[in-house]
C-alpha positions as CSV (number, residue, x, y, z in Angstrom):
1,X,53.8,32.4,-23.0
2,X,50.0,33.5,-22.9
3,X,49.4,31.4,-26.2
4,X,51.1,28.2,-24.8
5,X,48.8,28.5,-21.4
6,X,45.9,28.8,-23.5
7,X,46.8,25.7,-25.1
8,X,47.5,24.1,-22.4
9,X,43.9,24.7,-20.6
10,X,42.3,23.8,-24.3
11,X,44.6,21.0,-24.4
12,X,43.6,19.2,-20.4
13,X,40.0,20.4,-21.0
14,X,39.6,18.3,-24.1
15,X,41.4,15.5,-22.0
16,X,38.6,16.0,-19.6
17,X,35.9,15.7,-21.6
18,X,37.4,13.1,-23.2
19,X,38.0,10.8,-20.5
20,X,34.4,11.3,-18.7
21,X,32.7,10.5,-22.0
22,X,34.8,7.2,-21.9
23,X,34.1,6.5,-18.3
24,X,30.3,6.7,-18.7
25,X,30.4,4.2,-21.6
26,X,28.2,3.8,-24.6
27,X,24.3,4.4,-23.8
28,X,22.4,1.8,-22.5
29,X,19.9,0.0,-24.6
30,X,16.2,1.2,-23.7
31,X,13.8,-0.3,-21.5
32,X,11.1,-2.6,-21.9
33,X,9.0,-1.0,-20.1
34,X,9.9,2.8,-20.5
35,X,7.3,4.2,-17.9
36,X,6.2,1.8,-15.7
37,X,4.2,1.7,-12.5
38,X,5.0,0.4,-9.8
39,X,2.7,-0.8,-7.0
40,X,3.4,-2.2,-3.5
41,X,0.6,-3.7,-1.8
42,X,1.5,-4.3,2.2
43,X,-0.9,-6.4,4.0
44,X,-0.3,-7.5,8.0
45,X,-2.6,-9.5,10.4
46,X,-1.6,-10.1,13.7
47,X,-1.5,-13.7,15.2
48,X,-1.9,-14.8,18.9
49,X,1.2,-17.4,18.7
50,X,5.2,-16.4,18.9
51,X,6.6,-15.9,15.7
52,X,8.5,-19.0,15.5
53,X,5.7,-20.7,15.7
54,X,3.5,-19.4,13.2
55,X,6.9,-20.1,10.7
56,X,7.1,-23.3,11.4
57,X,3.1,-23.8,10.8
58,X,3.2,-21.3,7.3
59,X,6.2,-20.4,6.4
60,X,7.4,-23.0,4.5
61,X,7.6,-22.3,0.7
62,X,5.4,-24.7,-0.5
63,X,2.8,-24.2,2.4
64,X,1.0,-21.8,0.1
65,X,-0.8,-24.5,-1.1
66,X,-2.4,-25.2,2.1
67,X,-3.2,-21.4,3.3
68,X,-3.8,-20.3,-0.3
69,X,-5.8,-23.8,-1.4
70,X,-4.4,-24.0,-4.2
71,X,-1.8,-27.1,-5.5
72,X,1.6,-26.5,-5.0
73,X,4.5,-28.6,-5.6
74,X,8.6,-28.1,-5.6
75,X,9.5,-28.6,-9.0
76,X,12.9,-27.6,-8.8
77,X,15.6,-27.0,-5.5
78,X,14.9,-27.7,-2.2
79,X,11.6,-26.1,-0.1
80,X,13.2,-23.2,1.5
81,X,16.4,-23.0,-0.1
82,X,17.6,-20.4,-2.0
83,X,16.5,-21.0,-6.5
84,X,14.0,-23.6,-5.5
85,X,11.0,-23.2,-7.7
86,X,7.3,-24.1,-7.0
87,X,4.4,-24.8,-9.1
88,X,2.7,-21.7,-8.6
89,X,3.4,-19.6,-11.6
90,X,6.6,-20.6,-11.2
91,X,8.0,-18.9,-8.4
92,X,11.2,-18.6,-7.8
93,X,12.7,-18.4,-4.0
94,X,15.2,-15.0,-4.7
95,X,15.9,-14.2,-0.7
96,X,14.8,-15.5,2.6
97,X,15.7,-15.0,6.7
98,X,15.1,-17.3,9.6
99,X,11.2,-16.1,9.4
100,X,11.1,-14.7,6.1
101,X,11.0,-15.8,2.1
102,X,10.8,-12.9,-1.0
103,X,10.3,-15.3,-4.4
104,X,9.5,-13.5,-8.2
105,X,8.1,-14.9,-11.4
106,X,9.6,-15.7,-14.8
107,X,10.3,-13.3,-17.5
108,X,8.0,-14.8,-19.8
109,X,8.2,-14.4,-23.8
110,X,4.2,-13.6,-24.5
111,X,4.0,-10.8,-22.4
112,X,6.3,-7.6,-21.1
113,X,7.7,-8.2,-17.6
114,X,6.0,-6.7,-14.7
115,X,8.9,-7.2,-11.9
116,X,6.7,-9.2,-9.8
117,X,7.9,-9.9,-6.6
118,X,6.3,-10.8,-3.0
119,X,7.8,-11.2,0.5
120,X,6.2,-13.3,3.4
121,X,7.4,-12.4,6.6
122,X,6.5,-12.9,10.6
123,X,7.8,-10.5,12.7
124,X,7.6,-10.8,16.6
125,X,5.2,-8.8,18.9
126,X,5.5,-10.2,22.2
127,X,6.9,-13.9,23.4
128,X,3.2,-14.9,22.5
129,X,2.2,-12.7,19.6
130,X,3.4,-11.8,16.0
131,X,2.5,-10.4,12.9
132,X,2.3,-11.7,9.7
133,X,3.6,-9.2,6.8
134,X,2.8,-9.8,3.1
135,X,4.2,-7.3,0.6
136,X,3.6,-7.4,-3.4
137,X,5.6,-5.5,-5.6
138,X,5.2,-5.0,-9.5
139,X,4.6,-2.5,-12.3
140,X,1.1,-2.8,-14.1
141,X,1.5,-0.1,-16.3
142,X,1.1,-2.5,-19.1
143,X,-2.9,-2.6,-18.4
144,X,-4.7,-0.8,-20.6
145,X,-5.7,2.4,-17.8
146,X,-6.1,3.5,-14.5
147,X,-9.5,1.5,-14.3
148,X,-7.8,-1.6,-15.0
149,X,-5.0,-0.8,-12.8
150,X,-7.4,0.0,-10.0
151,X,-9.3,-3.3,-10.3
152,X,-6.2,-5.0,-10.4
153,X,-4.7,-3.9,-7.4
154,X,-8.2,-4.4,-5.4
155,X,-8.3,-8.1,-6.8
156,X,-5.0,-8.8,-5.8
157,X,-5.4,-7.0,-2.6
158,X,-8.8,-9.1,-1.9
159,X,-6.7,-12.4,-2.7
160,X,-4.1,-11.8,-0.5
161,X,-5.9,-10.8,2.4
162,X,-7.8,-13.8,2.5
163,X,-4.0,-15.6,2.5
164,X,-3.2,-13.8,5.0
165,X,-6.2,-14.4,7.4
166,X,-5.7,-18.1,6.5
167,X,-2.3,-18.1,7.6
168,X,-3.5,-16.8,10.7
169,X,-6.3,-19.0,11.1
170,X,-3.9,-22.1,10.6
171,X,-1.2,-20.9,13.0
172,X,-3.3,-20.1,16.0
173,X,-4.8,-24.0,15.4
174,X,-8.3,-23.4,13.3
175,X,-9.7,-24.8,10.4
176,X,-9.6,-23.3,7.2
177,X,-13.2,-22.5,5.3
178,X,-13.6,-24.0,1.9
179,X,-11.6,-22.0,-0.9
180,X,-14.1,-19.6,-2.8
181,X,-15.7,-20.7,-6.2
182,X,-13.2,-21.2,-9.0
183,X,-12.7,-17.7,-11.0
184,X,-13.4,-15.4,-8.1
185,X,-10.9,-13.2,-7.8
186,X,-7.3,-12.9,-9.4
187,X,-5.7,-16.3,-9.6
188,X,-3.2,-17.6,-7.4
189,X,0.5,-16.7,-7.2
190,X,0.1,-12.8,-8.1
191,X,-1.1,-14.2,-11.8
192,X,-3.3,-11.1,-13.3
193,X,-7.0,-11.6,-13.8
194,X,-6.2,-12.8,-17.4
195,X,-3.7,-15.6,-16.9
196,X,-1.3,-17.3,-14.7
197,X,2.4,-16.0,-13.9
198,X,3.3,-12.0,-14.5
């Protein structure tokens, strides 16, 4: 009797380990980026117009042309709807709200993905006051250290703050400045200081 309980519990606990080796499946391939590094860079200005306002003034997808002087065109989808892609580095339009938009870049075959990904977003204040919110999101291990990282971060940082203060500048009614010098600064469209796109 003992040795057909022992048996028994051998038997089920081989079952066991059996069947939660089979639910977890095979391994899963590795990553292409095994350590990456993710950085978020949040930036917010506040405007002196209701937040409908300012969306209707900058939030259209392709209106980054205008507050980021830059040329931008719909190449494929519709402005503002969900897939529609724009000549800046390709950006794709992945989620939006009534006074939001988050758009990413292409995996691109010369170079390992960095997850890019921004969101542009007004959020009311008061019936006569919002704020604009920019957030970047994206791994930059692949740089070659901590320096590089650094001066990334700043230049993209630097970039988009001037966006931002555009947008501002265009929703409360003003006139935009000139763009800066060509080469100042990292490219449009989250492009790294050594190319366009991710």
């Amino acid at each position: 009797m003992t040795t057909s309980r022992g048996a028994l519990a051998a038997s089920l606990a081989i079952l066991t380990l059996t069947v939660t080796a089979s639910a977890q499946g095979p391994t899963p391939p590795p990553f292409q980026t095994p350590n990456p590094n993710y950085v978020s860079i949040p930036l917010e200005i506040t405007v002196n117009k209701p937040a409908a306002e300012v969306w209707k003034r900058v939030g259209k997808y392709c209106d980054i042309g205008e507050w980021l002087q830059i040329p931008c065109m719909i190449t494929s989808g519709k402005d503002g709807e969900f897939g529609a892609v724009r000549s800046v580095a390709n950006e794709i339009l992945v989620g939006k709200t009534e006074l939001s938009y988050t758009y990413t870049q292409p995996v691109r075959t010369d170079r390992p993905y960095n997850l890019y990904h921004g969101t542009v977003e007004v959020r009311p204040l008061t019936a006569t006051t919002s704020k604009i919110v920019y957030t970047l999101v994206f791994d930059n291990s692949m740089l070659p250290d901590d320096a590089a990282r650094e001066r990334d971060k700043a230049q993209r940082t630097a970039q988009f703050t001037r966006a931002i203060q555009n947008m501002k500048t265009l929703a409360e009614g003003g006139t935009l400045p000139p763009p800066p010098p060509r080469g100042q600064g990292a490219p449009a469209g989250g492009a790294p200081p050594t190319g366009r796109g991710n």
